[in-house]
C-alpha positions as CSV (number, residue, x, y, z in Angstrom):
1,X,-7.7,3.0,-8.0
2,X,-10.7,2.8,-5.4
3,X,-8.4,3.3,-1.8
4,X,-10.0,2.7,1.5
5,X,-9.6,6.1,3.1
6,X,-7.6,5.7,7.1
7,X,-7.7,9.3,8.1
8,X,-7.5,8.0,11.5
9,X,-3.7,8.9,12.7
10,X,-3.6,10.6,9.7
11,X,-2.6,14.1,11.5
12,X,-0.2,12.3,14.1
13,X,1.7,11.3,10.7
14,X,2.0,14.6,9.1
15,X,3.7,15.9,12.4
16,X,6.1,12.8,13.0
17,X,6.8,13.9,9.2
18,X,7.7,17.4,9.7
19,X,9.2,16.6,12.4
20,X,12.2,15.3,9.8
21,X,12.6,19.0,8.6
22,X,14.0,19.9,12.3
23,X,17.0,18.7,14.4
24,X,15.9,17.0,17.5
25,X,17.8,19.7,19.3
26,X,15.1,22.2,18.0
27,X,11.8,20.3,18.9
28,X,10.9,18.6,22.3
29,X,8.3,17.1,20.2
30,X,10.4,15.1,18.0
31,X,12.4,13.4,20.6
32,X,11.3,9.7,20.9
33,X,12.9,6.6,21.7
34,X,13.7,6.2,18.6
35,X,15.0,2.2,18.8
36,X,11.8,0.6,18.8
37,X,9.4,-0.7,16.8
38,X,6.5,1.0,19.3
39,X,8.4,4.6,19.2
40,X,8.5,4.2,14.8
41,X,4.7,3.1,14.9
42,X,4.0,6.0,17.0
43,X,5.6,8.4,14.4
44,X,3.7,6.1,11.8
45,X,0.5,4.9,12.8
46,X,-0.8,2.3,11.3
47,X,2.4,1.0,9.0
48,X,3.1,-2.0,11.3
49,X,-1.0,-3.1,10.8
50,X,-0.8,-2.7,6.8
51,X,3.1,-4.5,6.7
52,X,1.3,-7.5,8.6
53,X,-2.2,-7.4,7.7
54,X,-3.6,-6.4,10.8
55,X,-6.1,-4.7,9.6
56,X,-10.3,-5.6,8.6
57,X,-9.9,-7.2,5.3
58,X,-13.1,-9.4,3.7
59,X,-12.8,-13.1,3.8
60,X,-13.2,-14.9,0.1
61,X,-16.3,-16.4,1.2
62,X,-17.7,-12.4,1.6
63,X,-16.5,-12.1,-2.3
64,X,-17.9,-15.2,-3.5
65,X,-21.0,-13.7,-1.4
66,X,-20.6,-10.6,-3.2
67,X,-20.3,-12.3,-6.5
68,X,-23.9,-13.8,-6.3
69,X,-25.6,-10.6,-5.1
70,X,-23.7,-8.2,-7.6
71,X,-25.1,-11.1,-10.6
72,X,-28.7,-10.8,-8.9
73,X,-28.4,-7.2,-9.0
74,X,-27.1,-6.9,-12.3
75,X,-30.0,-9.1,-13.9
76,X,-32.7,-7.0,-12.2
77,X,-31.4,-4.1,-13.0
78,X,-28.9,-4.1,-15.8
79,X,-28.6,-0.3,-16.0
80,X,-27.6,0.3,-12.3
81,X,-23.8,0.4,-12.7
82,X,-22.8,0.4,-9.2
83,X,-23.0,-3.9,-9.0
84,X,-20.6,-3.8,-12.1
85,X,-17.9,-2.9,-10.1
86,X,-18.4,-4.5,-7.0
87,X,-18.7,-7.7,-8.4
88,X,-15.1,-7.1,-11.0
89,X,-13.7,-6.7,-7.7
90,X,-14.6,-9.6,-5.7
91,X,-13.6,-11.8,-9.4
92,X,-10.1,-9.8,-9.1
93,X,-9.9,-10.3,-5.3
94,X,-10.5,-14.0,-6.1
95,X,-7.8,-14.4,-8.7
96,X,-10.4,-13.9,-11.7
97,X,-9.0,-10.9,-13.1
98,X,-10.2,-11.8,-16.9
99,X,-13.7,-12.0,-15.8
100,X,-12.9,-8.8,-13.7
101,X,-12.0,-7.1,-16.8
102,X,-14.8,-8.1,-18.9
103,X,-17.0,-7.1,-16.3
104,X,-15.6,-3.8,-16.7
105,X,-15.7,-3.8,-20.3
106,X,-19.4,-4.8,-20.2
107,X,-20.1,-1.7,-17.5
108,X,-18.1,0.8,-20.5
109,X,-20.5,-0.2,-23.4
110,X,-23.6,0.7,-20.4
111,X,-22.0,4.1,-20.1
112,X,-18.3,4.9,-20.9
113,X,-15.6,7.3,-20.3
114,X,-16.5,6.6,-16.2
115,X,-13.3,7.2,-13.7
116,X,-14.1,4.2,-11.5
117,X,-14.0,1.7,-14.5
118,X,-10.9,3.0,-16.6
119,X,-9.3,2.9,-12.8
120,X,-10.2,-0.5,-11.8
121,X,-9.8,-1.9,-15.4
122,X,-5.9,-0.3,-14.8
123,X,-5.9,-2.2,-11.6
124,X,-7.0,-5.5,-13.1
125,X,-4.8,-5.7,-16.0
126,X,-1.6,-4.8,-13.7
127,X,-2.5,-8.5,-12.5
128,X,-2.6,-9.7,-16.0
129,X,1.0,-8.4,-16.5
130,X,-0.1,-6.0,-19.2
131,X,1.3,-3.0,-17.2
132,X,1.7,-0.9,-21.0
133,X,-2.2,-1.0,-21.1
134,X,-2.5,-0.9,-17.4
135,X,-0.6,2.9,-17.5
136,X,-3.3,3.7,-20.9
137,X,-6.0,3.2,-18.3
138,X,-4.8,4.5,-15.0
139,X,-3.5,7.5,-17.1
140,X,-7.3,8.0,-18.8
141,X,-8.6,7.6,-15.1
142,X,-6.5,10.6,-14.0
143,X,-7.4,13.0,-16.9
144,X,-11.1,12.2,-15.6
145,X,-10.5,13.2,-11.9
146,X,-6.5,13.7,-11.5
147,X,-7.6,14.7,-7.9
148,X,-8.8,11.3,-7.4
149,X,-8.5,9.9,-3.6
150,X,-6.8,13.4,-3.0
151,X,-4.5,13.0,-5.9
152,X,-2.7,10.0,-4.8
153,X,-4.0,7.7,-7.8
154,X,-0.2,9.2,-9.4
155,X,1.2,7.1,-7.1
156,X,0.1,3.6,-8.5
157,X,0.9,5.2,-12.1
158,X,4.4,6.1,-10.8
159,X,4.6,2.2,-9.0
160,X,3.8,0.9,-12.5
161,X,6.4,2.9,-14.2
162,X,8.7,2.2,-11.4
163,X,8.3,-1.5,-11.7
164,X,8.5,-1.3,-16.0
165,X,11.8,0.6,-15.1
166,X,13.0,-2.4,-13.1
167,X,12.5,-1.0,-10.0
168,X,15.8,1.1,-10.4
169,X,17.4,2.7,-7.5
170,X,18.6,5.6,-9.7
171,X,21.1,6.6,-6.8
172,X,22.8,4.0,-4.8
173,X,22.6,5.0,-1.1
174,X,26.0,4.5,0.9
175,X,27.0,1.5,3.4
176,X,26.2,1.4,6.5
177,X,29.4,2.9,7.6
178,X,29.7,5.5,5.4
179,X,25.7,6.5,6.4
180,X,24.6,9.8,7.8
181,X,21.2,10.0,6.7
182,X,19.5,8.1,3.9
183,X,18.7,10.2,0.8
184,X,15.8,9.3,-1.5
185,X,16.7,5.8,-3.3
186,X,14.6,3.0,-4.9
187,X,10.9,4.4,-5.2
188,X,11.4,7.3,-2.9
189,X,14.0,8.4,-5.7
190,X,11.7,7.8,-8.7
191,X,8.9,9.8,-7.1
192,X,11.4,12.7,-6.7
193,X,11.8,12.4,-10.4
194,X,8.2,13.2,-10.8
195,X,8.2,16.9,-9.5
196,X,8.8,19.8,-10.9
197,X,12.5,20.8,-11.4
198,X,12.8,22.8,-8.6
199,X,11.6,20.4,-5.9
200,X,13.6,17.2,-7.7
201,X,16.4,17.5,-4.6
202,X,14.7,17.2,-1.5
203,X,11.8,14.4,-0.2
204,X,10.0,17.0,2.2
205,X,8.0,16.1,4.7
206,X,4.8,16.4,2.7
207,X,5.7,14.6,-0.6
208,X,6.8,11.5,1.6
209,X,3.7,11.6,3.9
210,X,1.3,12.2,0.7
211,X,3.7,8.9,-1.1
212,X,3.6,7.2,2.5
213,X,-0.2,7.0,2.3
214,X,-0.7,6.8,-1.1
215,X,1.6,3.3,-0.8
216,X,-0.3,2.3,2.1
217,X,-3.7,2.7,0.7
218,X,-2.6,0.3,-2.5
219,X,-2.0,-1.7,0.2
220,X,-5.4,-2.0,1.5
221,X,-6.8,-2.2,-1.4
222,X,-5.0,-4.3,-3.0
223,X,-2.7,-6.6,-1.3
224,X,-1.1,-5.9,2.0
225,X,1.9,-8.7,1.5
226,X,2.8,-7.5,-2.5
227,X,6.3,-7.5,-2.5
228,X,6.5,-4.6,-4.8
229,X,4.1,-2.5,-2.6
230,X,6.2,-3.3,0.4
231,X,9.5,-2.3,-0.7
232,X,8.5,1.0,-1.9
233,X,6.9,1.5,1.2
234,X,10.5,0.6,2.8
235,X,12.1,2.9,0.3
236,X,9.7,5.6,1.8
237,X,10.3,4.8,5.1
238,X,14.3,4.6,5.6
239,X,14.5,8.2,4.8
240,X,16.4,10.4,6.9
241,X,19.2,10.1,9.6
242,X,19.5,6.6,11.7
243,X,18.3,9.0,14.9
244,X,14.8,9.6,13.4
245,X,13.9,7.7,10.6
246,X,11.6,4.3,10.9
247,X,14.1,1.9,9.9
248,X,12.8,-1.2,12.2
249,X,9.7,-0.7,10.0
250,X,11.6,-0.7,6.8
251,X,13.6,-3.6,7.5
252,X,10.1,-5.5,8.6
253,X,8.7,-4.4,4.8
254,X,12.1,-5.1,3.5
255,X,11.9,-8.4,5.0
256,X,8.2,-9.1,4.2
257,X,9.1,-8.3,0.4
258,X,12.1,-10.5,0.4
259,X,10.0,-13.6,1.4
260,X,7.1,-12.6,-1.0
261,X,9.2,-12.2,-4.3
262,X,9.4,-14.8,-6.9
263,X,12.2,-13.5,-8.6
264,X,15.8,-14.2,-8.1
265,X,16.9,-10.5,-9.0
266,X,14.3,-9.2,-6.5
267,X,15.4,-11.7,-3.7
268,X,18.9,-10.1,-4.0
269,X,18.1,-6.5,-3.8
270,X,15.7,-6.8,-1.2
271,X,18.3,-8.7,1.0
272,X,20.5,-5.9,0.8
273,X,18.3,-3.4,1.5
274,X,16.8,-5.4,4.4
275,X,20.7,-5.4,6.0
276,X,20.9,-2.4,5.1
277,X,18.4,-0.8,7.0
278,X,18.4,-2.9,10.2
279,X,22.5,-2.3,10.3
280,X,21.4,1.5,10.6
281,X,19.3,1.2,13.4
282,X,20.4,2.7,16.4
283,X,22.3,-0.3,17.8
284,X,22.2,-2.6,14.7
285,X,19.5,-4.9,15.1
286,X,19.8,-8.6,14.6
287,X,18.0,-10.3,11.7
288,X,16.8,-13.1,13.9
289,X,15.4,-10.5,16.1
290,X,13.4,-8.7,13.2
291,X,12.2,-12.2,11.6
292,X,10.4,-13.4,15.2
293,X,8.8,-9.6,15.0
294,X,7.7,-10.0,11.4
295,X,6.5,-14.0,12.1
296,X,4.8,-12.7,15.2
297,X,3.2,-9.2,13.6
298,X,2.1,-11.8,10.6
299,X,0.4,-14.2,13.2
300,X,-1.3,-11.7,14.7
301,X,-2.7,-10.4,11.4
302,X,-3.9,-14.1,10.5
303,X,-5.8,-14.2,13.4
304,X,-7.4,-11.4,13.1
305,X,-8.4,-12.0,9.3
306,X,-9.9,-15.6,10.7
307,X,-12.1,-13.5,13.2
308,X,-13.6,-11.3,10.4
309,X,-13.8,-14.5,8.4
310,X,-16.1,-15.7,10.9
311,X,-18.1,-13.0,11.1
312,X,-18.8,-12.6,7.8
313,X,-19.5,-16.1,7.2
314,X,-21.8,-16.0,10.2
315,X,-23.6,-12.6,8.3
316,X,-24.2,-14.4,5.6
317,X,-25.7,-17.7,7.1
318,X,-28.0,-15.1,8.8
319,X,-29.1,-13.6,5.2
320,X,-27.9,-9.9,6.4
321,X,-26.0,-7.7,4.1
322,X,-22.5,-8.9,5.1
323,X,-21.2,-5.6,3.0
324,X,-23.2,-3.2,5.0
325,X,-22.0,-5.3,8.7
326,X,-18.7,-5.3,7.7
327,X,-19.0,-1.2,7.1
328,X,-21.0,-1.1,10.5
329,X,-18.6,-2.7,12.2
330,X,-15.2,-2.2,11.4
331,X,-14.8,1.1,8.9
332,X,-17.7,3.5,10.7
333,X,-16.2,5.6,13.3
């Protein structure tokens, strides 16, 4: 899966994180106010723009843009593979994930065995619903490049086999008054499964940052509001004791994931983990409290989105290369 790298806050991360293998008493740098949603986002940069889609994201009109130039490109140059997979993406990214997977197929009988098509074609058919023959293709990505975005491609494979599992909790974590820390539940549990014995008991700090920002750049890529994205980001994210962990930001994915899922079952379990985290918080915050913080985060993220839609469609009135703007202006540092 092609993730957007965000190295930016990446370091700030990894220290909030091993700042979990300490007691506050034994680090000045770990001591936050730790009942806000600005203190959590400090420890986590970044999760509160991906949760509400505050973040540069193309407009459909740059796809459908996209679309057109990828075709040009393709009939001019029909060996070039490159166009081949920007245009399967702006079909998938405009609901066309058939034609995104022909497009694909088409680019395999140009050259096959290529990492970038077996991954995207994994991607594509995960939208399908074929997630058996979306795992035979993310799995022969990985066996191409298994280091692939810094080896956190595993983490869509595991998401996939998570979700065919029924997104099981394999240990239920206790009520809110029973609760001294959160252990590894839901998705944070099912990753734990995935290492070697001897590291099957403990989330450390840098399996949950590397599964933090492998979660987070599915999210980018693919879609920022997908229910199953956001709860295993929330599974990620309620780890540790109430004093420390980022439960205000799990309850807003919690929350986010609950309005966004179709299914019944779903709704359920994300309710209770949504209660369940915001009851931990360090005075219990209310669930009208957290919704006007998710409807006002989402808002934001909207209006931002409508900016970049503008822009683009102004690029591409102007006949400039909205693709190479767009890079110029939002992911060049």
């Amino acid at each position: 899966m092609k993730l957007i790298e965000t190295h930016y806050g990446e370091k700030a991360l990894l220290l909030s994180l091993l700042c979990f293998a300490f007691p506050l008493s034994q680090t000045q740098a770990c001591l936050w106010d730790n009942d806000t949603i600005a203190s959590e986002s400090a420890r986590f940069p970044e999760v509160i723009d991906i949760i509400s889609g505050n973040f540069p994201r193309h407009s459909r009109e740059f796809h459908q843009w996209r679309i057109d130039r990828a075709k040009e490109l393709i009939a001019k140059t029909p060996a070039e593979l490159p166009p081949y997979d920007d245009l399967a993406v702006s079909q998938h990214k405009l609901g066309d994930h058939v034609s995104a997977i022909e497009t694909m197929e088409t680019k395999n009988r140009i050259q096959s065995a290529i990492y970038e098509t077996y991954s995207n074609t994994g991607t594509f058919l995960i939208y399908t619903g074929d997630l058996p023959k979306s795992l035979d293709f993310i799995k022969k990505a990985l066996s191409i490049n298994p280091n692939a975005h810094f080896g956190r491609e595993k983490y869509q494979l595991w998401l996939v086999e998570w979700i065919m599992a029924g997104k099981p909790d394999l240990e239920e974590s206790p009520g809110p008054s029973e609760i001294q820390e959160f252990k590894p539940y839901g998705f944070a549990a099912f990753v734990l499964t995935k290492q070697p014995v001897m590291a099957r008991q403990v989330m450390t700090p840098e399996l949950r940052f590397e599964a933090t920002r492998g979660v987070l750049g599915m999210m980018r890529f693919a879609d920022f509001d997908n229910p199953a994205l956001l709860e295993a980001l929330g599974d990620l994210l309620i780890l540790g004791k109430a004093a420390d962990n980022a439960s205000q930001l799990a309850s807003l994915s919690y929350l986010h994931a609950f309005h966004k899922a179709l299914e019944p079952s779903d709704k359920t379990r994300l309710e209770k983990k949504f209660h369940r985290a915001r009851s931990t918080t360090l005075t219990g915050t209310e669930p009208e409290s957290l919704t006007r913080e998710l409807r006002d985060r989402l808002a934001k993220g909207s209006k931002f989105a409508e900016r970049v839609r503008a822009e683009e469609i102004a690029w591409i009135q102007q006949g400039k290369n909205a693709a190479a703007e767009f890079t110029r202006k939002y992911l060049t540092r």
